[in-house]
matplotlib code that plots the C-alpha trace (Angstrom):
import matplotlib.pyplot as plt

x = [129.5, 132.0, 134.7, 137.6, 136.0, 134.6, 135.9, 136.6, 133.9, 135.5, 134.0, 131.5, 133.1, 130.7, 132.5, 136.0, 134.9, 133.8, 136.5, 138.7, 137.0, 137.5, 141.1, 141.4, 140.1, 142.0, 145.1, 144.5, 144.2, 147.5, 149.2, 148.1, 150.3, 153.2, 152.2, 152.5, 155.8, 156.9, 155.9, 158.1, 161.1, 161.1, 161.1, 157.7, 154.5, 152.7, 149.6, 151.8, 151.9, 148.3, 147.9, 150.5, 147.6, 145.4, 145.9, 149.4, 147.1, 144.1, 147.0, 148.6, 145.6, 144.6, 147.4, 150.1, 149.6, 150.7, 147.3, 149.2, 152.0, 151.1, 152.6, 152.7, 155.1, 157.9, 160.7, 164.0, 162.7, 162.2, 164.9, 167.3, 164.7, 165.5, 169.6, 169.6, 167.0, 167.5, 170.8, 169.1, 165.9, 164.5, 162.6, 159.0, 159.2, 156.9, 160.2, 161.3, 158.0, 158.0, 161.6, 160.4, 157.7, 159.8, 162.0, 158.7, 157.9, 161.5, 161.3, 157.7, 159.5, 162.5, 160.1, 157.9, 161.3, 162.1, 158.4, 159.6, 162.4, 161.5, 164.0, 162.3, 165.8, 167.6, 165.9, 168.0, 171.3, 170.4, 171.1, 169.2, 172.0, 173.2, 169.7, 169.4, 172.7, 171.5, 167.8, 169.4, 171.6, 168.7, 166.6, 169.9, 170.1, 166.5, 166.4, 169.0, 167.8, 164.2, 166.3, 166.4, 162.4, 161.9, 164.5, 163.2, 167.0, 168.1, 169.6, 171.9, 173.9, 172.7, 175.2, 174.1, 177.2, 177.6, 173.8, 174.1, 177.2, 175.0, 171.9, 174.3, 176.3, 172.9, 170.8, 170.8, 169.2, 166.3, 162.2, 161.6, 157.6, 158.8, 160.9, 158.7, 155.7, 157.9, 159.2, 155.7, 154.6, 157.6, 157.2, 153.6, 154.1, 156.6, 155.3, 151.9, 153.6, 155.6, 152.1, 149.7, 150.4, 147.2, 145.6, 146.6, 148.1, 149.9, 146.5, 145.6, 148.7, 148.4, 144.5, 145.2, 148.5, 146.1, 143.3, 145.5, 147.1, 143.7, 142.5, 145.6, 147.1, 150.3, 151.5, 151.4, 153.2, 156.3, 155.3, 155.0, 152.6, 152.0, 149.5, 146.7, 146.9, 145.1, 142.3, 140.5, 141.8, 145.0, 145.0, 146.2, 149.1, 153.2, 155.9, 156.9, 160.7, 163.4, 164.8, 168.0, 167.0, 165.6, 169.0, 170.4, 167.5, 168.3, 170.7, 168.5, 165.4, 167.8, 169.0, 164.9, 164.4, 166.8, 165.4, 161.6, 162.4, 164.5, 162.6, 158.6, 160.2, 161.2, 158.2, 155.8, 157.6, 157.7, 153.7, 153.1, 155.5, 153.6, 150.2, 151.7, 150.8, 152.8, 154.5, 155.6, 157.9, 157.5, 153.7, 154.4, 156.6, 153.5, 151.8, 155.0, 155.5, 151.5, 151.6, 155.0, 153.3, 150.4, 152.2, 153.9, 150.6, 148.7, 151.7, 153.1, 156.3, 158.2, 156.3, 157.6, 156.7, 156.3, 157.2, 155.9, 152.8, 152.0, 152.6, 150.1, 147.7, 147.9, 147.6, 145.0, 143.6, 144.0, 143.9, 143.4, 144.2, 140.5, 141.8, 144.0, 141.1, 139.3, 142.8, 142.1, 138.9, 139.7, 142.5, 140.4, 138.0, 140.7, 141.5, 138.1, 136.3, 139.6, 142.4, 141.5, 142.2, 145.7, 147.0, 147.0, 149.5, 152.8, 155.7, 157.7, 155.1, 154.9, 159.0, 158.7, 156.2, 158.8, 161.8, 159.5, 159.3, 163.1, 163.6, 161.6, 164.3, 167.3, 167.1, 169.1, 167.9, 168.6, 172.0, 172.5, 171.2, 173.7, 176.4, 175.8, 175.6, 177.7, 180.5, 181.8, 178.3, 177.9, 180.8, 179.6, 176.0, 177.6, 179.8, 176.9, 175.0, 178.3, 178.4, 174.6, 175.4, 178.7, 178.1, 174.2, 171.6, 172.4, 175.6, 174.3, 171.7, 174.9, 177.1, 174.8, 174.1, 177.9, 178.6, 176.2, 177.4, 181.2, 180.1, 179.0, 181.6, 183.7, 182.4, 182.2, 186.2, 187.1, 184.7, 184.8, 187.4, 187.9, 189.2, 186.6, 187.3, 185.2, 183.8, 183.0, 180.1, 180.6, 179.7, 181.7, 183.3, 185.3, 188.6, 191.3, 193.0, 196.2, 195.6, 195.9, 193.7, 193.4, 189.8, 192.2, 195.8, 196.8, 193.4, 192.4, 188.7, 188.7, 185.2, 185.7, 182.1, 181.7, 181.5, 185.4, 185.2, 188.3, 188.6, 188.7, 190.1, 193.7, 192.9, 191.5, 194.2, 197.1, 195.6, 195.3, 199.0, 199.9, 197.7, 200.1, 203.3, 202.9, 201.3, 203.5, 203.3, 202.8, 198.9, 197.9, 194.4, 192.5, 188.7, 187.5, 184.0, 181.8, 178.4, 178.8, 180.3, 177.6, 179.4, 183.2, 184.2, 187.0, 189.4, 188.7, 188.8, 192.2, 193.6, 192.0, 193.5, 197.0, 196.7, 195.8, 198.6, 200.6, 199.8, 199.8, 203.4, 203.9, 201.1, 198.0, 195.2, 192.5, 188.5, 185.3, 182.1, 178.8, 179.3, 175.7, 174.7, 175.3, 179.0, 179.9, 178.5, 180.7, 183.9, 183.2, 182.6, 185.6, 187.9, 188.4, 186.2, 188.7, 192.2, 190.9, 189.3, 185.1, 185.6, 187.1, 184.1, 181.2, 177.7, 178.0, 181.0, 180.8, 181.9, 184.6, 185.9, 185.9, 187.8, 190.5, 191.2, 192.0, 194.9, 196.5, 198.4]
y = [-62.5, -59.9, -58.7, -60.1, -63.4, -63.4, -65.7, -65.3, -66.8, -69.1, -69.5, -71.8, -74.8, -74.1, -70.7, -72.0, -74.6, -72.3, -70.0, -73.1, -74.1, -70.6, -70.7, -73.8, -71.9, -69.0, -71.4, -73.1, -70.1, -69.0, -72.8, -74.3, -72.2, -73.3, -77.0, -76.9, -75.0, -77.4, -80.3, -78.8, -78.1, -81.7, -82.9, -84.5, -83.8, -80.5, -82.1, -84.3, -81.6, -81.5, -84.7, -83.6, -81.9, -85.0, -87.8, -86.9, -83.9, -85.8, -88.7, -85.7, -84.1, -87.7, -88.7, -86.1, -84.1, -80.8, -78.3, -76.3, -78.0, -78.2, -81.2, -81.1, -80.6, -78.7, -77.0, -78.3, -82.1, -81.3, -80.5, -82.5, -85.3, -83.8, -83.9, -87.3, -89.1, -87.0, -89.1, -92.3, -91.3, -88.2, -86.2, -86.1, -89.7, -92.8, -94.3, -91.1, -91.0, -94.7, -93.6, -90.3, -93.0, -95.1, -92.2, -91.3, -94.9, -95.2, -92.0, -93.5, -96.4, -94.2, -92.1, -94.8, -96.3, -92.9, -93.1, -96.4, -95.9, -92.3, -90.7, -86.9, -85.8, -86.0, -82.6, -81.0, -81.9, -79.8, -76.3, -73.4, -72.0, -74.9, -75.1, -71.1, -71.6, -75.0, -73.6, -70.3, -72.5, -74.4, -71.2, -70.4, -73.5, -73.7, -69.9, -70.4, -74.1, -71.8, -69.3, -71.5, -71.7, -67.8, -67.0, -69.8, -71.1, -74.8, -75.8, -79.1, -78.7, -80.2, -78.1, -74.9, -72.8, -74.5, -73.3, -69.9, -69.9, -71.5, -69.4, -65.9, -67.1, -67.7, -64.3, -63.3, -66.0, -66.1, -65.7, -61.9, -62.9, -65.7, -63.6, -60.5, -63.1, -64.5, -61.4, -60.0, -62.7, -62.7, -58.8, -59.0, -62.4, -60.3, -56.9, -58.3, -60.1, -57.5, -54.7, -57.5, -60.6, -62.0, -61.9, -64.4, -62.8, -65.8, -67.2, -64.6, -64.2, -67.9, -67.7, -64.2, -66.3, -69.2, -66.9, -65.0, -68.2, -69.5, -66.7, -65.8, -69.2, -68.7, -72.2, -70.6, -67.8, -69.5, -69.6, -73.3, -74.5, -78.0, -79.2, -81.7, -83.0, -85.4, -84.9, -86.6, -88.2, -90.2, -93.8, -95.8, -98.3, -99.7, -97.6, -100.1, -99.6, -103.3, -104.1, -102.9, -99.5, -99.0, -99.8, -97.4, -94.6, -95.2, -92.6, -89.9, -91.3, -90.6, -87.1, -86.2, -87.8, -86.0, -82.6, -83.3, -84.2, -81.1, -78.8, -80.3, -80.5, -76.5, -75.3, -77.1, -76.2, -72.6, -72.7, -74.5, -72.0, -68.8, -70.1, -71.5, -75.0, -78.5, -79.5, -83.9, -84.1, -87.9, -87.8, -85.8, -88.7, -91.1, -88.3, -87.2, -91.2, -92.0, -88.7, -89.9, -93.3, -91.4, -89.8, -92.7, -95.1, -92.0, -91.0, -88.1, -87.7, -86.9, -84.1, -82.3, -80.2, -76.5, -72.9, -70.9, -73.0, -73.3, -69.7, -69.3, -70.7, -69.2, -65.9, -66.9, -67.6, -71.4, -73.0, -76.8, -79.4, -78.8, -75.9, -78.5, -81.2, -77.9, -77.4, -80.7, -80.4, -78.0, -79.1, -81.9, -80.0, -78.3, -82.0, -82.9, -79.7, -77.5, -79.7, -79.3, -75.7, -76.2, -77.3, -73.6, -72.6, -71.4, -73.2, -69.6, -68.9, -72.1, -71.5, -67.7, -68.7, -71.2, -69.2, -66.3, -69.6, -70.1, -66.3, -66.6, -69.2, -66.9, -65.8, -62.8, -61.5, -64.9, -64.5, -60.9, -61.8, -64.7, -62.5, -59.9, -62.5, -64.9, -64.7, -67.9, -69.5, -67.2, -68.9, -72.0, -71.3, -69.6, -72.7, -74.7, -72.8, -73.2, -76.8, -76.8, -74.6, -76.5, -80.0, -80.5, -80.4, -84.0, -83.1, -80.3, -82.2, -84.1, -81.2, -79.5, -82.4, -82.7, -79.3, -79.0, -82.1, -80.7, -77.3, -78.9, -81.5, -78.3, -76.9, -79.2, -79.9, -76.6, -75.6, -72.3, -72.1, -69.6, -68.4, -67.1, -64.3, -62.4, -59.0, -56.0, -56.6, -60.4, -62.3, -64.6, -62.8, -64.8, -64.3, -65.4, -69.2, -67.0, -64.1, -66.8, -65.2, -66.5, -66.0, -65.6, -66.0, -69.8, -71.1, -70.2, -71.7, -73.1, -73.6, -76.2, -75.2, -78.9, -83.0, -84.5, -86.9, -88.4, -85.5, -82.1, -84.2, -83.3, -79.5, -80.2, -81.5, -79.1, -75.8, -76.9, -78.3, -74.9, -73.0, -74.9, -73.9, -70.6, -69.4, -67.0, -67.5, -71.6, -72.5, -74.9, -76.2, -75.7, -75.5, -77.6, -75.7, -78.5, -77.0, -78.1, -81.5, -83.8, -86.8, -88.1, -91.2, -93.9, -92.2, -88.5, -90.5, -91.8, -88.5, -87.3, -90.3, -89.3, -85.5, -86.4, -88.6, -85.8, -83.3, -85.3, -85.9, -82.2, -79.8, -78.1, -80.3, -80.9, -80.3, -80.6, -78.0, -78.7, -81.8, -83.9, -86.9, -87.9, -86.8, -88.1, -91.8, -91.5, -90.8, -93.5, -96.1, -94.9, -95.4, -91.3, -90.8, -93.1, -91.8, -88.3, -88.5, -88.4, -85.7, -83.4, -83.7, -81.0, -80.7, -76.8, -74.4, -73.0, -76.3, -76.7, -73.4, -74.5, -77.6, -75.9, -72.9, -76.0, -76.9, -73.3, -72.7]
z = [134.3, 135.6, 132.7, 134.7, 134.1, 130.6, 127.8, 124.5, 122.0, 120.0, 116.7, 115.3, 114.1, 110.7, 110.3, 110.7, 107.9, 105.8, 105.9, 105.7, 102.3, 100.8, 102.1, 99.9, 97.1, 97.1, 97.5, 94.4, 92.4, 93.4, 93.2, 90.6, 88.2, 90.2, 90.6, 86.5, 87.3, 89.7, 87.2, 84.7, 87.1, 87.7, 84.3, 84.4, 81.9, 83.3, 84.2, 87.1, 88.7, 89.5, 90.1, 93.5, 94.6, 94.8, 96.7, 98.3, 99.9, 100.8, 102.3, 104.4, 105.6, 106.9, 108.8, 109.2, 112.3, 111.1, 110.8, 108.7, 105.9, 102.4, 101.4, 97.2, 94.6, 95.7, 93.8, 95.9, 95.4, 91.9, 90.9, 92.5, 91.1, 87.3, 88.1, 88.8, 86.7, 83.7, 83.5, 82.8, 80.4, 78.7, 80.5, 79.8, 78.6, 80.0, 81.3, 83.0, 84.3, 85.6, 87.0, 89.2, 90.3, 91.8, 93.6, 95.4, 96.5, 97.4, 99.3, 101.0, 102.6, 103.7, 105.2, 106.9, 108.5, 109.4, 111.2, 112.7, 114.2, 115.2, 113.0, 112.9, 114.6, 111.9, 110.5, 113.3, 111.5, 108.6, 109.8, 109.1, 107.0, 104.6, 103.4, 103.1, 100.8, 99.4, 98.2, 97.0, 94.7, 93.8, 92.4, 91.1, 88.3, 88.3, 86.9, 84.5, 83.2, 82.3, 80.5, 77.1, 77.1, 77.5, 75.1, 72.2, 72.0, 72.3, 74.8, 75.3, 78.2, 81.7, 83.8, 84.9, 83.8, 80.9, 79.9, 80.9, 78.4, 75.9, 75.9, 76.4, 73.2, 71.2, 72.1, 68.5, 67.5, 70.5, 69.0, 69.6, 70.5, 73.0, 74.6, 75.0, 75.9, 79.1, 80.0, 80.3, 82.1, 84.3, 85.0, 85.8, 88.6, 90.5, 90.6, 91.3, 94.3, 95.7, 94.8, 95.4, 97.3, 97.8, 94.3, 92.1, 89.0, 88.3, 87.8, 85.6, 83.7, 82.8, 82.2, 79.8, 77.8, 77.2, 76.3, 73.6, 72.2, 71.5, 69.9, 67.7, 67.4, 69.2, 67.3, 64.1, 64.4, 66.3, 69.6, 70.7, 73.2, 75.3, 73.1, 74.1, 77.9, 79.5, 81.4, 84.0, 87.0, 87.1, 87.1, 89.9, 89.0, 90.4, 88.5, 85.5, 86.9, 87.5, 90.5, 89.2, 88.2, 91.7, 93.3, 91.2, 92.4, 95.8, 96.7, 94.9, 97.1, 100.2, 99.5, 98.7, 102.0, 103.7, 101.9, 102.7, 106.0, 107.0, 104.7, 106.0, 110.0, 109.8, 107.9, 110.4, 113.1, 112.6, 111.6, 115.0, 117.3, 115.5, 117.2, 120.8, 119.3, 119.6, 116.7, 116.5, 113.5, 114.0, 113.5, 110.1, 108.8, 108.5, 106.7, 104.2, 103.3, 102.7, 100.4, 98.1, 98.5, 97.0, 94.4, 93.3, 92.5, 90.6, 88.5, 89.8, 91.8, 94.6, 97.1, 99.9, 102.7, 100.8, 102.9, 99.7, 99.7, 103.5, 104.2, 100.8, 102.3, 105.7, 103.9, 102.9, 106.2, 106.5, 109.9, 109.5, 106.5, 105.9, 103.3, 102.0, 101.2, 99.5, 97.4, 96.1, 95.3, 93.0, 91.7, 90.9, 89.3, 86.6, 85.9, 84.9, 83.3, 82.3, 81.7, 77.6, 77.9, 78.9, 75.7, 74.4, 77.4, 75.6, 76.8, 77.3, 80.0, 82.0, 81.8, 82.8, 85.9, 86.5, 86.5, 89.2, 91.1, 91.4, 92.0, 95.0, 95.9, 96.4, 99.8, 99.7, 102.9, 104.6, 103.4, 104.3, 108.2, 107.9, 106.7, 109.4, 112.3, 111.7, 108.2, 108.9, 108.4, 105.5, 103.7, 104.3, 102.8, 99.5, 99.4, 99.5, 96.7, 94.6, 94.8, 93.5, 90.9, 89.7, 90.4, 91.1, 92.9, 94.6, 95.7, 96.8, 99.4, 100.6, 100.9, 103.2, 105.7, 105.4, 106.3, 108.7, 110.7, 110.4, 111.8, 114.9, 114.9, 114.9, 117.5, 119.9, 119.0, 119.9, 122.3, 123.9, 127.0, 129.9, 132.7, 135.3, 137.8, 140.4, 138.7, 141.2, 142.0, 142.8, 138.9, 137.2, 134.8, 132.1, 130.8, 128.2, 128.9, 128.0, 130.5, 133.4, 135.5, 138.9, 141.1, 144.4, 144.7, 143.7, 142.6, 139.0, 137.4, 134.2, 132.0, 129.1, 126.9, 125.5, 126.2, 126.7, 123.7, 121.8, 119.4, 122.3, 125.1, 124.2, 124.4, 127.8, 128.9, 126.9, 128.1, 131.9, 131.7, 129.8, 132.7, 135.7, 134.1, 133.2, 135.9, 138.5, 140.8, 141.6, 141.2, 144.7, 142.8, 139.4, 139.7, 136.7, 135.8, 134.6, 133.9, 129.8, 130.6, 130.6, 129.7, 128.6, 126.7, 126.6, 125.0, 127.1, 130.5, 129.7, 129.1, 132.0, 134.2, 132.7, 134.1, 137.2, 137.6, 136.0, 138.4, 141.6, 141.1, 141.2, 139.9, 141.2, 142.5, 140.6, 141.4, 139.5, 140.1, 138.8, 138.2, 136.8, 138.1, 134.5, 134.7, 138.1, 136.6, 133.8, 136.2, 138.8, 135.9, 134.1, 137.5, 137.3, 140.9, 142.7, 140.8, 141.4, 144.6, 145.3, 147.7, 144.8, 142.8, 143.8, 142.9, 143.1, 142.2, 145.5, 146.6, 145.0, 145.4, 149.7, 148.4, 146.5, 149.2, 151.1, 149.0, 149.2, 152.2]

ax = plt.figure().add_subplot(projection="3d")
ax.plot(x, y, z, "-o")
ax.set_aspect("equal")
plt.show()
């Protein structure tokens, strides 16, 4: 066969398998000190955290469509799980347990209607930068709620300031061996992941701290530890939670939903685009609400689409949810041959892995690109880390989608405007509304960058009237540039009505270039075709440009 010709050999689907399976492997020794992490972050007995890894994995893997998303315990759903059920039980408890439960079934149901009705869309309304800001808040109050477990010091306060006040105001008092335990285990997590990425030194700093408590009894000499944890597999059963009690968890089911949806959609997404492959955020909702079904009926909690883990895993060299099902597999394995060994793991290093965890959380670099591209998007991201840090992680969800939704809202109210004129070498060049610029003597071209709804349409109509009476001398006809008008409503075809009876008593005449099919449909049915005239509305600029120099005398 002639080179030009030749195909790639694709490899045996026994080698991808296998290197799937040790992918899987290599994931878990890297995850599973975060999945206790996780646990901890959302105010749930460590060992939930494994059970994350279980059957919301093995639910994914079966009938999402992403190759690629890890769907466990994830630190954004977490905590904003901890801020709102830590109001109603302690955590740790069998009732908080019950509680967290019932958010993830909550959230399965969401996330199944969302499947239904073909609601993957709505990940698009969370922009890039709100949840930049609103993660970086996140690893914000998660990093100071762990500072109280490294330090040894009590802590009472459930508001992020308020605890970094508390544990500042009692360093004096904080266990000297705690403190120098976590910061060793802090140092050694994020030097080995900046020197080291793909060896799991969280692993073995957890492995060596259990190790050293066993064999100098950590307990006794101040150092507290979990204590016995149960092993085996969890037990399938409904959260023990009243129907009244699940009302109340609704809203915090809808801002997780809103979180796992935006957060799993752009992970995936990103995955799929890297390797030219499709990516059907709808598919993925099936898979996200048969995992926090999952979760809920084996006594674990809410899980979410993870960045950290997925991009874990394909560093790892992942390809398919067949490294998943080994992840589980393991994980599984811990549960029934290791679990008794965890009882020696000092609290000050689950917090310490914990607080590397939220660390990992402050994009700073995704803040400095925002900051250099765009400050008025920067100022809304730090805004939205503030109000995560002040008033909670809930909030915080809400804020976002709100902000994101009133950015675009914003832009589409005061769309981008010109005035185009001929450059030298024949391209339209665009100008200032204000300049006036005319293309020839008497005919000026005006681009409005948006739809004509009920909130932009008096701009519309201001800066044309503005345009006619300003301009010297007299303008004959305006050239309405349509390219970004797709569609006008109710209110925007009134106002539009209103000019054109406006300028036919005495003003320029009006024509439309580039108008859609879409557009012109809108006009006829809104009576503006026959006010205005059909003949004055042009498929092509070109057109209309013909149409106006008709006008001029």
């Amino acid at each position: 066969m002639p080179p030009s010709v030749q195909t790639r050999r694709l490899p045996r689907a026994g080698t991808r398998t296998g290197r799937d399976v040790l992918a899987g492997a290599g994931l878990a020794s890297m995850n599973i000190p975060q999945l206790l992490g996780y646990a901890h972050i959302a105010g749930m007995p460590p060992v939930t955290g494994l059970y994350t890894a279980l059957a919301p994995v093995l639910l994914f893997a079966l009938l999402g469509s992403s190759r690629h998303l890890v769907v466990a315990a994830d630190s954004g759903t977490a905590a904003l799980l901890a801020g709102a059920v830590s109001n109603l039980a302690a955590p740790a408890s069998a009732r908080y347990a019950a509680l967290a439960g019932m958010v993830a079934l909550l959230a399965a149901a969401m996330l199944l209607v969302s499947r239904l009705f073909r609601l993957g869309f709505v990940a698009d309304f969370l922009s890039r930068t709100v949840l930049v800001g609103f993660l970086t808040g996140v690893g914000l109050q998660v990093a100071i709620a762990m500072l109280a477990g490294m330090l040894a010091v009590p802590s009472v306060h459930r508001m992020p300031l308020l605890q970094l006040f508390e544990v500042l105001g009692q360093l004096p008092r904080a266990g000297a061996g705690t403190a120098l335990l976590a910061a060793a285990v802090a140092a050694a997590v994020l030097l080995g992941r900046r020197l080291a990425p793909r060896w799991p030194l969280a692993l073995a700093a957890v492995v060596a701290s259990m190790a050293a408590s066993a064999a100098f009894d950590f307990a006794a000499h101040g150092i507290t530890v979990l204590g016995p944890v149960p092993g085996g597999l969890p037990r399938l059963g409904w959260p023990a939670v009243g129907w009244r009690d699940a009302l109340a968890l609704l809203p915090t089911a809808a801002s997780c939903v809103v979180l796992i949806i935006a957060q799993s959609s752009a992970t995936a997404r990103s995955s799929a685009l890297r390797r030219g492959e499709a990516h059907d955020a709808n598919g993925d909702l099936l898979g996200l609400a048969a995992a926090n079904a999952g979760a809920a009926l084996t006594g674990s909690f809410v899980v979410n689409g993870s960045p950290t883990q997925t991009a874990m895993a394909e560093a790892a060299g992942a390809r398919s949810q067949r490294a998943q099902l080994s992840f589980a597999a393991v994980a599984a394995a811990v549960l029934l041959f290791l679990a008794g060994t965890l009882q020696y793991l000092p609290h000050c290093v689950l917090a310490a892995v914990v607080f590397t965890i939220a660390l990992r959380m402050v994009d700073l670099r995704g803040l400095a690109e925002i900051r250099r591209e765009s400050p008025g998007e920067f100022a809304l991201a730090l805004l939205t880390a503030l109000a995560v840090v002040t008033v909670g992680v809930e909030t915080g969800i809400l804020l976002a989608v709100a902000l994101s939704l009133l950015r675009h809202v914003r832009h589409s109210y005061r769309p981008h405007t010109v005035l185009l004129v001929r450059g030298a070498g024949g391209e339209w060049i665009g100008q200032t509304v204000a300049s006036g610029a005319t293309v020839e003597p008497g005919i000026a071209v005006y681009r409005f960058g948006a739809d004509l709804f009920y909130a932009n349409d008096a701009r519309f109509c201001d800066e044309l009237r503005a345009l006619a009476a300003q301009a010297d001398p007299p303008l004959r006809a305006v050239v309405v540039d349509a390219a970004a008008i797709t569609d006008l409503d109710f209110s925007a075809a009134r106002s539009l009505r209103a000019l054109i009876d406006e300028f036919e008593r005495g003003g320029p005449r009006l024509a439309f270039g580039r108008v859609s099919d879409g557009l012109r449909a809108d006009m006829e049915r809104h009576g503006i075709a026959a006010r205005l005239g059909r003949e004055h509305l042009h498929a092509s600029l070109h057109a209309a440009l013909a149409d106006a120099r008709a006008a001029v005398p």
